[in-house]
C-alpha positions in Angstrom: 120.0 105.6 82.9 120.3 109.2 84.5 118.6 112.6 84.0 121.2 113.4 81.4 121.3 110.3 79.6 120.2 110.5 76.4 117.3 108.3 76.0 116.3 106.1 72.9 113.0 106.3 72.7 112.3 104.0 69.8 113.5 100.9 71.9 111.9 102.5 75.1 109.2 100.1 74.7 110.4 96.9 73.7 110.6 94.3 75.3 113.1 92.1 73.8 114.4 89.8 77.0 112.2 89.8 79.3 110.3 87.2 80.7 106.6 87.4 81.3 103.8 85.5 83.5 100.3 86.3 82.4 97.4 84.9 84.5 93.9 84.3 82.7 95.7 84.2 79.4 93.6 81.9 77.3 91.2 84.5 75.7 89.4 87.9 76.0 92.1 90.7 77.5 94.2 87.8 78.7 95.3 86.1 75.1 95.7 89.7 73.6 97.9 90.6 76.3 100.0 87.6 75.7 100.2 88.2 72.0 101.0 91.9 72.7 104.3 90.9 75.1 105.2 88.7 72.7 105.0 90.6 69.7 107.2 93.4 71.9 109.8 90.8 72.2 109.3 89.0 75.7 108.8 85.5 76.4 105.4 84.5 78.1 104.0 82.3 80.5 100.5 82.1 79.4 98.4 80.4 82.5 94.9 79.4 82.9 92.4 76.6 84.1 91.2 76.3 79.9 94.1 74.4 79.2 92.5 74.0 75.0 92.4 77.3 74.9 95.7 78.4 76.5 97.4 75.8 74.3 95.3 77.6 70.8 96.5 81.0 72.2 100.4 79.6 72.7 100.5 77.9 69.3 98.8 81.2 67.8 101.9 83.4 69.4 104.4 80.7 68.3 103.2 80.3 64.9 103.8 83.9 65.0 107.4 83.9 65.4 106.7 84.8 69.1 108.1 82.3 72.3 105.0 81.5 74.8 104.3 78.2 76.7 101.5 77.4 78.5 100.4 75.8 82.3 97.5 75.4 83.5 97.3 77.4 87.1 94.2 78.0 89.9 94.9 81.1 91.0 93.5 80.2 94.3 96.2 77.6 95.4 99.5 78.7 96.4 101.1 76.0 95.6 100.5 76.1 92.0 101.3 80.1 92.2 105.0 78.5 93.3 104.9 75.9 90.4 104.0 78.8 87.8 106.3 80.9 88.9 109.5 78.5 89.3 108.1 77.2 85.7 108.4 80.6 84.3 112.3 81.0 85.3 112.9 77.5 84.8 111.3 77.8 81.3 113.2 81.1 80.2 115.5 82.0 82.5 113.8 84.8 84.4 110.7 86.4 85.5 110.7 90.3 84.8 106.7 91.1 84.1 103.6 89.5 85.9 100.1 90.5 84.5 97.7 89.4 87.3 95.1 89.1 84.8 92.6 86.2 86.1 89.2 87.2 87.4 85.4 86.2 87.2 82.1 88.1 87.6 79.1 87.9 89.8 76.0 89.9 90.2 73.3 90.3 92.5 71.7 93.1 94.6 73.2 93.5 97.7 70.3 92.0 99.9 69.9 89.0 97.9 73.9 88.4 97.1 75.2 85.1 98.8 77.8 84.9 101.2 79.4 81.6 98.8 79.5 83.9 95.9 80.5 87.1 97.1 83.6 84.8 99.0 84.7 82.8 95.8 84.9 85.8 93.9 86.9 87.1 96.3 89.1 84.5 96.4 89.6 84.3 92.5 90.0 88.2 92.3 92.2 88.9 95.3 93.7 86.2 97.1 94.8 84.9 93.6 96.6 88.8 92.8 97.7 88.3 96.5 99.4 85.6 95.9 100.5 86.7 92.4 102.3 89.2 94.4 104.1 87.7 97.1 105.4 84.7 94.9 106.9 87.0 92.1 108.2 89.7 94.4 110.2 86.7 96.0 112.3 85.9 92.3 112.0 89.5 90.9 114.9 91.6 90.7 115.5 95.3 89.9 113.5 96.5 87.2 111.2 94.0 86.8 106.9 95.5 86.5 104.1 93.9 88.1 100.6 94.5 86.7 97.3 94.2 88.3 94.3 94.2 86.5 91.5 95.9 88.4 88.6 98.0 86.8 86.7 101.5 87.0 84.4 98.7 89.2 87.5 99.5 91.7 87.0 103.4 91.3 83.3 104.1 91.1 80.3 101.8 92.2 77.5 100.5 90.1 74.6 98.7 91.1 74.2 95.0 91.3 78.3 94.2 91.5 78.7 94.7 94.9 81.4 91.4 94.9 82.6 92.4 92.0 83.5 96.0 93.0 84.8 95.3 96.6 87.4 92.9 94.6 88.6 95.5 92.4 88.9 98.2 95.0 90.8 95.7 96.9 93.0 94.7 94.3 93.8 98.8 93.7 94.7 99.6 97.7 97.0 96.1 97.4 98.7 97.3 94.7 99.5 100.4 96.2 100.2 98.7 99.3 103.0 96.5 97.1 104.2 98.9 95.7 105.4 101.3 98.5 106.8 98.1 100.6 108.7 97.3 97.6 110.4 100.6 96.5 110.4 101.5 100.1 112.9 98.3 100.3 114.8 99.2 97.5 113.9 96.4 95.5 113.4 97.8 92.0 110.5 96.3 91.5 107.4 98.2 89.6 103.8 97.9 91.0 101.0 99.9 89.2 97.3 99.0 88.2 95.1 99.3 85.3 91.1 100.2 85.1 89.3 99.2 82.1 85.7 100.4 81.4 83.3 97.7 79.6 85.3 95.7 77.3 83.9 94.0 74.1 84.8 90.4 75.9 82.6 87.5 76.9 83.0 89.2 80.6 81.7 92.5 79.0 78.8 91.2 78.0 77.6 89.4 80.6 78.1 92.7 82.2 75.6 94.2 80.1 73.5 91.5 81.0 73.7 91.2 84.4 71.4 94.6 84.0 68.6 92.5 82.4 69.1 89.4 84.6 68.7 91.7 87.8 66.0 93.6 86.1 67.7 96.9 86.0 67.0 97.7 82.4 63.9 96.1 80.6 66.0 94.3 77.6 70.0 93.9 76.5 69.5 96.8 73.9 68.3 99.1 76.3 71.3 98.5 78.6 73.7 98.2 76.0 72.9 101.6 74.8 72.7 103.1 78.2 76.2 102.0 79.4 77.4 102.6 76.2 76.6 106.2 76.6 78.2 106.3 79.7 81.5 106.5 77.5 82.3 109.7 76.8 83.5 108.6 73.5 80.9 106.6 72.5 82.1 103.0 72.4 83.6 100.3 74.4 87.3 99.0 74.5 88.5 96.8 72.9 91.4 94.1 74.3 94.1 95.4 72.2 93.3 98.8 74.0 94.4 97.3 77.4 97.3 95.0 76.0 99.0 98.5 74.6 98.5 99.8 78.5 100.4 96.7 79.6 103.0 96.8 77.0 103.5 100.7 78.8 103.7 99.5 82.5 106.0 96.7 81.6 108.3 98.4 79.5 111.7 100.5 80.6 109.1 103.6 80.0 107.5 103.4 83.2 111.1 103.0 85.2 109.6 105.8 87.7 106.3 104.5 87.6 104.7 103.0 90.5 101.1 102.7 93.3 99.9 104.3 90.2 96.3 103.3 88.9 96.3 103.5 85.0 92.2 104.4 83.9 91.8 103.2 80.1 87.7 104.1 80.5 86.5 106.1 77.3 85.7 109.1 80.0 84.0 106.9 81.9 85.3 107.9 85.2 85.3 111.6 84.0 81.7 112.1 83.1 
């Protein structure tokens, strides 16, 4: 497709052939990014350590009418990055869309915040979107998207998440990284990032209570309503709000789309 092509924007987004990996798939943003690719037409690769729940998502998105499979994956070891991925062409044919989706929490003030927990999460958040990235980019051809999920926590700081925000800002500089190797190599392939605010997940709330816990606000209503209000538009997101972004960054749309940081936030980032 050229500048003077004419371009069929009705198809623009589907996604009907393409073969997807999502990491963390098993509930929360995770499942309803599965159910989103595969509603859009692509075939998924839904990978987790919750191996009940990855199995209720896949039969949920087969039942469907949709094509998913699951295997359960740590993030952390490289070697089942290599099984995943092999798995995922070996399953459908191809790999043309990774969601490095997986990630945990932590918080603690930074003078109390153990070097073990600050270093796992790490681990989990980065080396596993590390990995995510150098195992794809080795079966990927042109055209193919990869997605990493980082967070406003990767944009602006907040107290009590120090762990949590150095993974996300790492995860957005590596993506950007990625991405300019890869164009700069010519090899088609699509890096970009996405930035949620607070999300109504189980991750979202503990979140909210983490400000309780560290004795930042005096009770969960308090801090509910106070980071609440940091949203511009009043609420939180919800997953379907960041499955629709990932739909975007792995469809044709985004062909000259890449180091870019996609901010779904409610204004968070803009107040």
């Amino acid at each position: 497709m050229n500048a003077s092509s004419a371009v069929d924007y009705r198809n623009l987004f589907q996604l009907d052939g393409k073969v997807a990996l999502v990491t963390g798939g098993a509930r929360g943003i995770g499942a309803a990014v599965c159910k989103a690719l595969a509603q859009s037409g692509a075939s998924v690769l839904l990978t987790d350590l919750l191996e009940d729940l990855g199995n209720k998502t896949v039969a949920e998105i087969n039942a469907a009418g949709g094509k998913a499979a699951f295997l359960r994956q740590d993030v952390t070891v490289e070697a089942d990055w290599e099984k995943a991925v092999q798995h995922a062409v070996s399953e459908f044919g191809a790999l043309d869309v990774l969601v490095n989706n997986a990630g945990i929490e932590t918080a603690a003030m930074l003078t109390e915040c153990e070097v073990d927990d600050f270093r796992k999460l790490m681990d989990v958040n980065v080396t596993g979107v590390f990995l995510g990235l150098k195992h794809a980019a080795r079966v990927m051809k042109s055209g193919a998207s990869i997605i990493n999920l980082s967070s406003v926590a990767g944009i602006i700081g907040t107290p009590g998440h120090i762990a949590y925000h150095a993974s996300k800002g790492a995860v957005r500089l590596m993506t950007k990284a990625a991405a300019v190797e890869c164009a700069q190599l010519g090899t088609g392939i699509r890096i970009n990032s996405i930035h949620p605010a607070i999300v109504e997940t189980d991750m979202g709330t503990n979140f909210i209570k983490d400000f309780v816990n560290l004795k930042l606000a005096p009770d969960y209503a308090t801090a509910e309503a106070a980071i609440k209000g940091a949203h511009p538009v009043g609420h939180f997101g919800a997953p379907s709000d960041v499955a629709s972004a990932v739909i975007y960054l792995a469809s044709d749309a985004t062909r000259w789309m890449t180091g870019s940081e996609l901010v779904i936030d409610g204004g968070y980032t803009a107040a």
